[in-house]
C-alpha positions, 0 to 999 in steps of 0.5 A: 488524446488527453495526458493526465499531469499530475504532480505531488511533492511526496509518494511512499511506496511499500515494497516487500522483495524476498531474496529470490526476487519475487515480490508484491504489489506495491503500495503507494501513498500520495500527499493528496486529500483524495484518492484517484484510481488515475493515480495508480495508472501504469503501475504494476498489476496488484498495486494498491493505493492511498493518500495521507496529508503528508504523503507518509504512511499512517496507522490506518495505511499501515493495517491496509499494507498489512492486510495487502501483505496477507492476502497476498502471502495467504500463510497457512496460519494467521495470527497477528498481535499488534502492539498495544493489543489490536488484532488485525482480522483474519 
C-alpha cells in the first residue's frame, strides 16, 4: 500500500454556496510550482485545481474560477466586462 504525504503551507479554496445549500465544485490553490492531479484526490466530483507561488490566487487563477463558475452555472445569457475592458469568452 503506498500513502502519499503531501504538505503545503497555503491552500485557497474558491467555494460558491447559494442559500439553498447547493453549491460548485471547489477550486483549490496550492503554493506549489507545479500542478499534480494527486493533489485533488479525495476531494468533491468537479473540483478544479492550480498552483501559485504563494499559494493565493492570481489574475489567471481568477479568469480559470470564472470560467469553472459559468460552465457550471450555464446562465441563459453570458456577458461578462471585466474591469479594465478584458472580456472573458463565451
Amino acid at each position: 500500500m503506498v500513502k502519499f504525504y503531501i504538505i503545503s503551507q497555503t491552500i485557497t479554496v474558491m467555494c460558491a454556496v447559494n442559500a439553498a445549500g447547493t453549491y460548485l465544485p471547489p477550486m483549490m490553490i496550492f503554493k506549489r510550482k507545479r500542478m499534480s492531479e494527486l493533489l485533488l484526490k479525495g476531494t468533491p466530483h468537479g473540483t478544479i485545481g492550480g498552483v501559485s507561488e504563494n499559494g493565493w490566487i492570481e489574475s489567471e487563477l481568477f479568469v480559470k474560477w470564472l470560467e469553472h463558475f459559468v460552465h457550471h452555472i450555464q446562465p441563459s445569457e453570458y456577458r461578462c466586462q471585466m474591469y479594465g475592458g478584458t472580456q472573458l469568452p463565451p
